[in-house]
N, C-alpha and C positions, 0 to 999 in steps of 0.2 A: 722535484729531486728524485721521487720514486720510479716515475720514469727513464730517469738518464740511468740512475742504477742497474734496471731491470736491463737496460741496450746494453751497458757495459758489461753487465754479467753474462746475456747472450752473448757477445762480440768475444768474449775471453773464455767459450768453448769452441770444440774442435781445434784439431791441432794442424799447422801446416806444414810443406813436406818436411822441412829443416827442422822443423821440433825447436826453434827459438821462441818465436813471438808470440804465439799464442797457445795459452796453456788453458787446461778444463779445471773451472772449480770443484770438478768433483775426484777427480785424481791427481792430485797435487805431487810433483817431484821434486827433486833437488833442484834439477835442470832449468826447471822453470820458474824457483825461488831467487836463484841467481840472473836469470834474464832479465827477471823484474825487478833485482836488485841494482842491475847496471843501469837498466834504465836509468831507474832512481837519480844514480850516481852522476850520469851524465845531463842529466836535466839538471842539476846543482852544479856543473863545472863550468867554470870563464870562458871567454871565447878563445883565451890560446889552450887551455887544454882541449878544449873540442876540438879544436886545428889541428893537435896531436894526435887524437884520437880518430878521428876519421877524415884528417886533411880539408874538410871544410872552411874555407877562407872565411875572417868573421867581419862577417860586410854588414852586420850591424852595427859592430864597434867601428867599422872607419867611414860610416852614416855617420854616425856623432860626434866623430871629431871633425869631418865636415862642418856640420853644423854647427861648430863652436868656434869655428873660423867665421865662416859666412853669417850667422846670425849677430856676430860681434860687430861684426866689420857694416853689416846692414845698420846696426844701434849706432856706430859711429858718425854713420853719413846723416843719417836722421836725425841724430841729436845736434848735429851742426845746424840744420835748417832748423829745427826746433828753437835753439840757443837763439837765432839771428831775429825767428817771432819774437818771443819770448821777450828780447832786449829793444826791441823795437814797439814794441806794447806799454815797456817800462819808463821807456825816453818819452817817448807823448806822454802819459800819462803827469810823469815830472813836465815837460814842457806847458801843462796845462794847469797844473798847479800855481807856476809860475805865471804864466798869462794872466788868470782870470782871477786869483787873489791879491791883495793890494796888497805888498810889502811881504810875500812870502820872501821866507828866508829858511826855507830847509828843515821847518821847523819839526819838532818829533811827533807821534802820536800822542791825539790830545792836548798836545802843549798850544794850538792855533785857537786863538778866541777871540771875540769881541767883549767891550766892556759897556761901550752907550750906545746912546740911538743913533748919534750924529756917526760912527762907527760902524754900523749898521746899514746905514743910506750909503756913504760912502762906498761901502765893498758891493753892496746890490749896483750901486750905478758904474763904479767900474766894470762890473763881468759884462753891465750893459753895453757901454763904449767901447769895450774891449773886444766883443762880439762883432758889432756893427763895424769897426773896424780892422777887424782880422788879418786880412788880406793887408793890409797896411803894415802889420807890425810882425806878424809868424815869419821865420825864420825855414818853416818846414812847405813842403805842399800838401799845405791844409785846405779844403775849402768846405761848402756851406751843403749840407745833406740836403736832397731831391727828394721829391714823392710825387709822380706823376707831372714831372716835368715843374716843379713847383717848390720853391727853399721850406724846409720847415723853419719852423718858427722857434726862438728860444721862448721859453711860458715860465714866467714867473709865478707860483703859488705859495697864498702862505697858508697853512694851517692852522688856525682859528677854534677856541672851544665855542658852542654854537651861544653861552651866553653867561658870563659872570660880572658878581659884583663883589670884589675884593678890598678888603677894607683891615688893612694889619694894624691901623693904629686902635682900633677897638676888639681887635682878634675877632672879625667877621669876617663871611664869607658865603657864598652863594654863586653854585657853578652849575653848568649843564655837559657831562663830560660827551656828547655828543659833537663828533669834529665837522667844521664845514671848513671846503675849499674858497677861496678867491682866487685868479688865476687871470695872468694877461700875456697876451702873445706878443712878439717884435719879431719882423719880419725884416731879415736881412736884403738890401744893404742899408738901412739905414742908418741914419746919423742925426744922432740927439746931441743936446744940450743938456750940458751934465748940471750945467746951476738951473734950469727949468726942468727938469726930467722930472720931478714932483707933479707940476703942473702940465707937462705935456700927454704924460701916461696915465695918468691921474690916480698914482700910484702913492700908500699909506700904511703902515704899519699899524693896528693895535696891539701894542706891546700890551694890555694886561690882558692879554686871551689869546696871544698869539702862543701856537707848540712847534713852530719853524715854518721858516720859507725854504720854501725846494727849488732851486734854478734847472732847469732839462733843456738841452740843446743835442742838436748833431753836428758833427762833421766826419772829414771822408780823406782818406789821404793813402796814398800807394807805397810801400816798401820797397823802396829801388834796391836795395842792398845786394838782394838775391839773385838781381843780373851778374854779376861777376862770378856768383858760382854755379850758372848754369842752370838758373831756377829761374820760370816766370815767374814776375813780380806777382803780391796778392793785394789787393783793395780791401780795405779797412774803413770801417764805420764805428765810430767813437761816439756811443751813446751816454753822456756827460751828466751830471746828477750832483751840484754841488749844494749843500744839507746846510742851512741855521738851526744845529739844534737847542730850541729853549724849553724846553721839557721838562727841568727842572724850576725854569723860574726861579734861577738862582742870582741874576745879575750877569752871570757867563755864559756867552754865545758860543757852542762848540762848533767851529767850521769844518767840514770834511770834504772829501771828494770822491765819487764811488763813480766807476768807469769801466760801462759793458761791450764786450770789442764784438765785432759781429766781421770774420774775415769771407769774403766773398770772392769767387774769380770777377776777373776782369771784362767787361762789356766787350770791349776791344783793346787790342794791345798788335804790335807790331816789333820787335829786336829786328837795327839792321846787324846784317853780317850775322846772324847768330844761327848756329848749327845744332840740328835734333839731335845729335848723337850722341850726344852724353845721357838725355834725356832718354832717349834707348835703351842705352845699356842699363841706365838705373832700373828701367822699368823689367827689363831682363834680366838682372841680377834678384829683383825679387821677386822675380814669378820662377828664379832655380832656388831661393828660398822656397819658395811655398810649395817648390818639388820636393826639394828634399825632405821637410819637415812631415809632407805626405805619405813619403815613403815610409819615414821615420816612425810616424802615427800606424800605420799600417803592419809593419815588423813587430813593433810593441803588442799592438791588439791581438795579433797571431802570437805570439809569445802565452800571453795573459790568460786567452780562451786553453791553446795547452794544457797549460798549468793547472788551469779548473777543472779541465779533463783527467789529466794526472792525479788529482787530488781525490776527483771520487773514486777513480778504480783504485788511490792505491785504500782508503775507506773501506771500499769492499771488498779490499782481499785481505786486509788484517780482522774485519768483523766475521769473514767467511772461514779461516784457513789459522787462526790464532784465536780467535772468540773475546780480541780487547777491539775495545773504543777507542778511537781515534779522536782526542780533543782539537777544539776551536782553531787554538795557538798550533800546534801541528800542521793542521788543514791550512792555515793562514800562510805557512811559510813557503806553497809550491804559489803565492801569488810576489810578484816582485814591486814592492812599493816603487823601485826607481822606475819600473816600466809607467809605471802611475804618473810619476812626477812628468816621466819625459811627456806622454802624452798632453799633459794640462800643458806644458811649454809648448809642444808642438801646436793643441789648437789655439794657444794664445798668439803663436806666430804668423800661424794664419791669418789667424783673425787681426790683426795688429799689418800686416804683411798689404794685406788688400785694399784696408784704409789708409796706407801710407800710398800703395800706388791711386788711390781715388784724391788725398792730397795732391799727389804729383802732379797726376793730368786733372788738377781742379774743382773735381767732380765734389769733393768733400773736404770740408777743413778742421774737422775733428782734430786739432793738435794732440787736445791732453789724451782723451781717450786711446789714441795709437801711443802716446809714450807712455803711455801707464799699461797696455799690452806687452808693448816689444821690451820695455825697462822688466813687468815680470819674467815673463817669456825669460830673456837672457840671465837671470838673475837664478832662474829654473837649471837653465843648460849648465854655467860653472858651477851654481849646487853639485848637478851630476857627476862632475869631474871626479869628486869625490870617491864613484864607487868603483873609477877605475885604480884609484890609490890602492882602493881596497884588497886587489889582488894579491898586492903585495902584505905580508904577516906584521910589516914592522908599521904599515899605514892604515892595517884595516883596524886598530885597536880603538881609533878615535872613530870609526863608525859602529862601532860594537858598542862602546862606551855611552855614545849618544841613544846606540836603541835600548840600552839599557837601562839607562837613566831617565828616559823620556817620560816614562808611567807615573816614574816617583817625584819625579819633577813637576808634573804638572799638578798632583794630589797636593804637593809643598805651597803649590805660586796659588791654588786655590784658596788655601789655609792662611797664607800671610796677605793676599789679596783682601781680606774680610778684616783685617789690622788696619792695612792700608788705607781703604775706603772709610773707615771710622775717622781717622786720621786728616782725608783729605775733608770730608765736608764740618768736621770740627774747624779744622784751621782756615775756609772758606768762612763761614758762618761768626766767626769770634776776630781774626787777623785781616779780612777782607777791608772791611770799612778805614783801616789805620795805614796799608801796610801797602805805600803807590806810590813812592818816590821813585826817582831815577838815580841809580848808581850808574859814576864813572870810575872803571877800572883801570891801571893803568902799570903794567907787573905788577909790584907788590904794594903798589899805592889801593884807596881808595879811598872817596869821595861823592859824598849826596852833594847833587846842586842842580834842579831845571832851568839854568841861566842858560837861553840860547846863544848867546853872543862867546858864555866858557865854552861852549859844547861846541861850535863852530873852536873855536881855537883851539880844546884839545885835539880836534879832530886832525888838523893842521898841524899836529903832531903824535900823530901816529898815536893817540891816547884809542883805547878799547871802549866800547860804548855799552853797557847793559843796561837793559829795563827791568826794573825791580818794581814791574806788577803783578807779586809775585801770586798774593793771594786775593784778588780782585775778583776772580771769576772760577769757579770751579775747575775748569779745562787750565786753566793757571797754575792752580794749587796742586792735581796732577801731575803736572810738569816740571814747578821746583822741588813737590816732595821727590823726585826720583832723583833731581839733581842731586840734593843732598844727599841721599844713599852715595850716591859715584864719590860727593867730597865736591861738588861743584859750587862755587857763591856762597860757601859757608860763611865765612867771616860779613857778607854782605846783607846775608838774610838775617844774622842775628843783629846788627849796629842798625840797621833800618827802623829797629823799634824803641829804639834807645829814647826819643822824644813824646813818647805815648803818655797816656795817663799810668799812674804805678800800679793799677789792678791789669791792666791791658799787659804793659810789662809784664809785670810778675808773671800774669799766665803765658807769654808768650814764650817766656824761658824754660818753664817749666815742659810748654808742648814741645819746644823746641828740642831742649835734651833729652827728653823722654824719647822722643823718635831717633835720633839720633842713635843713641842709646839701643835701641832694640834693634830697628833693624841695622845699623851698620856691625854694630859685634854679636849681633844675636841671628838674627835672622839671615843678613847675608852670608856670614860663618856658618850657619847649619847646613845653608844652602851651596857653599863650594864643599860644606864635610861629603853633603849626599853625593855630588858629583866625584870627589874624592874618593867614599869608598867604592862606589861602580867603577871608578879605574883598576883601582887594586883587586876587586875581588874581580877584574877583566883578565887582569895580569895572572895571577893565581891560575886559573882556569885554562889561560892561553900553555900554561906550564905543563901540565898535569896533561890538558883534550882530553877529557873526557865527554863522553853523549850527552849532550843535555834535554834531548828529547826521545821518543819511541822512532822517530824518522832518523834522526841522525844514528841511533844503536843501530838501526837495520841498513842504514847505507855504508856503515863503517865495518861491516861485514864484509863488504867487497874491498879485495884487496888486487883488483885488474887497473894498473897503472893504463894512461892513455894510450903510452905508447905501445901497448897489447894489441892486438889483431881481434880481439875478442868485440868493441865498439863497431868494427867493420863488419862484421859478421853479422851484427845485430841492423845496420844501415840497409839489409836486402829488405824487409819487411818496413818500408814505413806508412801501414793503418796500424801499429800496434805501438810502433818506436817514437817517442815525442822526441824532439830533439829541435826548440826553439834557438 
């Protein structure tokens, strides 16, 4: 920093012919108090005063609104192909649920179980025959995953503790919690006998040492969808994983389905009749994305380096020629957060922009990672919209409001954060083990009941469905204590403990009001007061303008409107004049 100072304070002696731009630290005039004060002035003006002032077209402001067209309009197109993954990811998955579980019926999280063994055989040898006969009964084009020219195999395993001897009618016991696999492979297409599959697999359960059997299979199946809108289709690999868990050793067999997609280009593919040229233009439409945003990146960074530059000379000439210090917050305001903002959006566009055309032509099938780019990204740009309201005095209050509350705001959400979290792992820790029914809502009704057959008929009539798990899991508890704050599932969270034991009760009422209680009239009242008075004392302020800083007193000295000749004047010399 001693460095730049020392260039700056060279660069700011001798004078040139016009006697504007550059003035000597050691003979300081009026003339040159006021060149450096226009500067100032005009490095804080919007781009229609600068247009005023020296006829500069502000082709940074109509880059941005570019951009808020085209980056919109790129999220649109994207999120349609995305949508069409997305929904076709979700439909096999349901499809596969259906297939390979015996008598699903839609059933909810956690609500699918087994209860005996004979229940147990039964659904393992269905997913078997259901497998081996695939191609028989799907409805979709599914078929059987390859690996060097060769079907994998579906592999049964169960998981087994390596050795106990459990004995509850004498409350004994002796285990080895050391887990061993057994594991057998069916190689499609075969076709079993579902009353010998026992004896032909020579397959067995030991229910008192089993911790689940895992079924793993593949298959492989193409998205035609995408033909209609101009997309090559994508190939799809359905890595399947259907889970018995007995982990508990409760009597209850939890069934799940967990299903890892793997989207791949196509080996070979052929569209008759189909034309590149949509396919063109998309691919062109986002590489004048990723101009524009270039550009965009590029104007901001030149803005930004300015401004640093501005900031130390103007540093050195209040510490040279006034003998005050120039504080942090001062210095901080010749840098422009939005140029900030815009940049992280611009590189996220890029970067989001490149993998979308590497989806296009194949190359890459990162879905989520590009819409979790181009979703911030755009989420960035209408942020920014913001600061062109700003211009205007009656729109800029709610940006003044938010930088000024932002400080105290976050000192607040730290303060009640430390309530909060008390809160959340209490009511995990004491409410979790009790508190796992399902509520049906339905307007102003409600109703506990896990009866699949109600739940399929409310559904059938337009009844609302909520999961009232609420404090099962930490990330749970999180979740509904905020609800409550808003007023969300109140009356649901409290009738859910109604059948508990009376000490569970009792304290759940107690937690329960007690939160309630604080943070709905306590803490979230403080916390719109503190927003509240940063309005009004915004308002106040806006009345009166007065300085509120050592930069603002010394710019508000200059009283050279844009439309002055004086800004042109100063435009001959630009190694001296910043003017981003």
């Amino acid at each position: 920093m001693a460095e730049s100072e020392q260039l700056l304070t060279q660069r700011s002696e001798g004078k040139r012919p016009n006697g504007h731009c550059r003035w000597s630290t050691h003979s300081l005039d009026s003339k040159a108090v006021e060149d450096f004060r226009r500067r100032l002035k005009y490095f804080f003006m919007n781009p229609c005063e600068k247009y005023r002032a020296r006829g500069r077209k502000p082709w940074k402001l109509m880059l941005q609104i570019l951009k808020i067209v085209i980056i919109t309009a790129q999220l649109v197109f994207f999120g349609l192909s995305n949508e069409m993954m997305a929904t076709f990811k979700e439909d096999n998955l349901m499809t596969f649920e259906h297939l390979f579980l015996k008598g699903f019926k839609d059933h909810w999280q956690g609500n699918y179980a087994l209860y005996t063994k004979a229940d147990l055989y039964d659904h393992i040898y269905h997913i078997i025959n259901t497998y081996t006969n695939l191609q028989n009964l799907t409805l979709g084009n599914h078929a059987y995953g390859k690996i060097d020219g060769k079907y994998t195999p579906l592999s049964i395993c169960q998981l087994l503790y390596k050795n106990s001897t459990i004995d509850p009618e004498r409350d004994t016991f002796y285990i080895d919690p050391h887990i061993d696999a057994e594991c057998i492979s069916i190689f499609p297409p075969t076709s079993l006998d579902n009353t010998n599959l026992e004896k032909n697999l020579n397959f067995s359960v030991d229910f008192k040492r089993l911790v689940s059997v895992n079924i793993n299979f593949t298959l492989k199946t193409i998205n035609l969808q995408t033909v209609r809108h101009h997309e090559l289709p994508d190939c799809y690999g359905f890595h399947i994983k259907i889970i018995f868990d007995n982990c508990a050793h409760s009597g209850k067999i939890k069934v799940s389905v967990k299903n890892d997609v793997r989207i791949h280009e196509c080996e070979d593919y052929n569209v008759k009749d189909a034309s590149g040229k949509i396919d063109y233009f998309v691919l062109m439409f986002d590489s004048l994305v990723i101009c524009a945003c270039f550009a965009s990146l590029t104007l901001c960074m030149r803005s930004i380096v300015k401004g640093i530059q501005l900031q130390f000379e103007f540093k050195i000439f209040f510490q040279t020629h006034f003998n005050k210090l120039v504080t942090w917050s001062e210095r901080m305001e010749f840098v422009n957060v939005w140029y900030i903002f815009i940049n992280i959006s611009d590189t996220l566009t890029i970067t989001g922009s490149v993998i979308k055309i590497g989806i296009q032509t194949k190359f890459l099938t990162n879905y989520d990672v590009c819409s979790i780019l181009l979703g911030t990204a755009t989420m960035l740009v209408w942020i920014g919209v913001i600061r062109y309201l700003g211009y205007f005095k009656k729109y800029n209050i709610l940006i003044l409001t938010l930088r000024a509350a932002f400080p105290n705001v976050i000192r607040f959400c730290c303060c009640a954060a430390m309530i909060y979290l008390g809160y959340c792992f209490c009511g995990w820790i004491v409410l979790g083990p009790y508190h796992d029914k399902v509520g049906i809502i339905h307007f102003m009704g409600v109703m506990n009941g896990p009866d699949p057959q109600l739940i399929t008929r409310l559904l059938s009539k337009n009844y609302f469905i909520v999961f009232i798990f609420q404090f099962r899991t930490f990330n749970k508890v999180t979740e509904c204590l905020f609800s409550l704050i808003n007023g969300d599932d109140m009356f649901a969270t409290f009738v859910n403990m109604r059948d508990k034991s009376y000490m569970v009760w009792l304290f759940s009422r107690i937690y329960l009001y007690s939160f309630t209680s604080l943070f709905i009239y306590m803490v979230l009242s403080l916390f719109i007061a503190l927003i509240t008075d940063t309005y009004e004392a915004i308002k106040h302020h806006q009345k009166d303008s007065p300085p509120v800083s050592l930069l603002q007193a010394f710019i508000a000295e200059c009283h050279d409107q844009p439309e002055f000749g004086q800004y042109r004047c100063d435009e001959e010399s630009s190694s001296c004049c910043f003017s981003p």
